[in-house]
C-alpha positions in Angstrom: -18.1 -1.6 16.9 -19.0 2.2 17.4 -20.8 4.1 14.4 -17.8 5.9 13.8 -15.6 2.5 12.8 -18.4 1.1 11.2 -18.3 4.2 8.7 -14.9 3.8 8.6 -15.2 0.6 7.6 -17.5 0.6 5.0 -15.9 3.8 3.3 -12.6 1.4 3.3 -14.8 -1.6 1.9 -16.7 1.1 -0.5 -13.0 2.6 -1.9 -11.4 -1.0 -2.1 -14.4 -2.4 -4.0 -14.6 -5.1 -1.4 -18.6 -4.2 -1.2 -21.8 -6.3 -3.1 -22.8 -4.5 -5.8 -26.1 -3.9 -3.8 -24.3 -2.3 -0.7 -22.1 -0.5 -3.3 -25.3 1.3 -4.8 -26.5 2.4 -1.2 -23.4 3.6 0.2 -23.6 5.9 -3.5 -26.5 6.8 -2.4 -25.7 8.0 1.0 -22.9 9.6 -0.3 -25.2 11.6 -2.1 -27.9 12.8 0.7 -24.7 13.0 3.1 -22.1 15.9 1.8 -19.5 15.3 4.4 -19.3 11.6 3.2 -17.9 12.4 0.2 -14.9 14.4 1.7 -14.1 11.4 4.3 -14.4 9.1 1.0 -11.8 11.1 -0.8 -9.8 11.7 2.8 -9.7 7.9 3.5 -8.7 7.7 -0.7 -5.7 9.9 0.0 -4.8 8.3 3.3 -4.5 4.5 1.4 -2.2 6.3 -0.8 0.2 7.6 1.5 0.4 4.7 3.2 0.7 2.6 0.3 3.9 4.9 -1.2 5.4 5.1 2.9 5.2 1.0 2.4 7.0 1.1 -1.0 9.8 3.3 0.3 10.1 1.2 3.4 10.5 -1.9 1.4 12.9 0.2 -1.3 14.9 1.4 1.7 15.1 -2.1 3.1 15.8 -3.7 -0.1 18.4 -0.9 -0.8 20.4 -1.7 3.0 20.5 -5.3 2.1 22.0 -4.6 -1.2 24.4 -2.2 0.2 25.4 -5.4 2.7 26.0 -8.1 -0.2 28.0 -6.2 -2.4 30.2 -4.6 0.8 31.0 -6.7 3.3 33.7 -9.4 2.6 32.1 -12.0 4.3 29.5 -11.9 1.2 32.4 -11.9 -0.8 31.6 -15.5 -2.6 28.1 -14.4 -3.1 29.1 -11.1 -4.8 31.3 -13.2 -7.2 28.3 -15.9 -8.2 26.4 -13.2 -8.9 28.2 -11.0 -10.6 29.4 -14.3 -12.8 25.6 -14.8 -13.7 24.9 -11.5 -14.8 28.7 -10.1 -16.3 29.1 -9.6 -19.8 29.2 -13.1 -21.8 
């Protein structure tokens, strides 16, 4: 692997806490003596966020399309009644 994934790497390890605690305390330590690691730490913490929320509003958009396909179409028509039999007002 080149230097550059290896860094990458080990920041993603490092901000997953998938690192010994030994390798934990050195990459601390170079994040201390190297300045710009720091900023690709918090860069590669934003990055895991926004792919994290893109995946939950994938998953809420797909989730949301096969809703909207149960509960419209009349070939789901059955499954619409079981349904709404299990969860109506008793």
């Amino acid at each position: 692997m080149r230097t550059s994934l290896n860094e990458i790497k080990e920041i993603d390890d490092h901000v997953l806490g998938q690192t010994a605690p030994d390798d934990a305390l050195l990459f601390e330590a170079k994040r201390i003596i190297n300045p710009s690691l720091k900023y690709k730490v918090m860069w590669h913490k934003q990055t895991l966020t926004l792919v994290q929320q893109y995946g939950r509003n994938s998953l809420k958009a797909e989730i949301e399309t096969v809703h909207q396909k149960l509960f419209s179409l009349p070939e789901h028509a059955g499954f619409r009644q079981k349904v709404m039999r299990l969860f109506g007002k008793r």
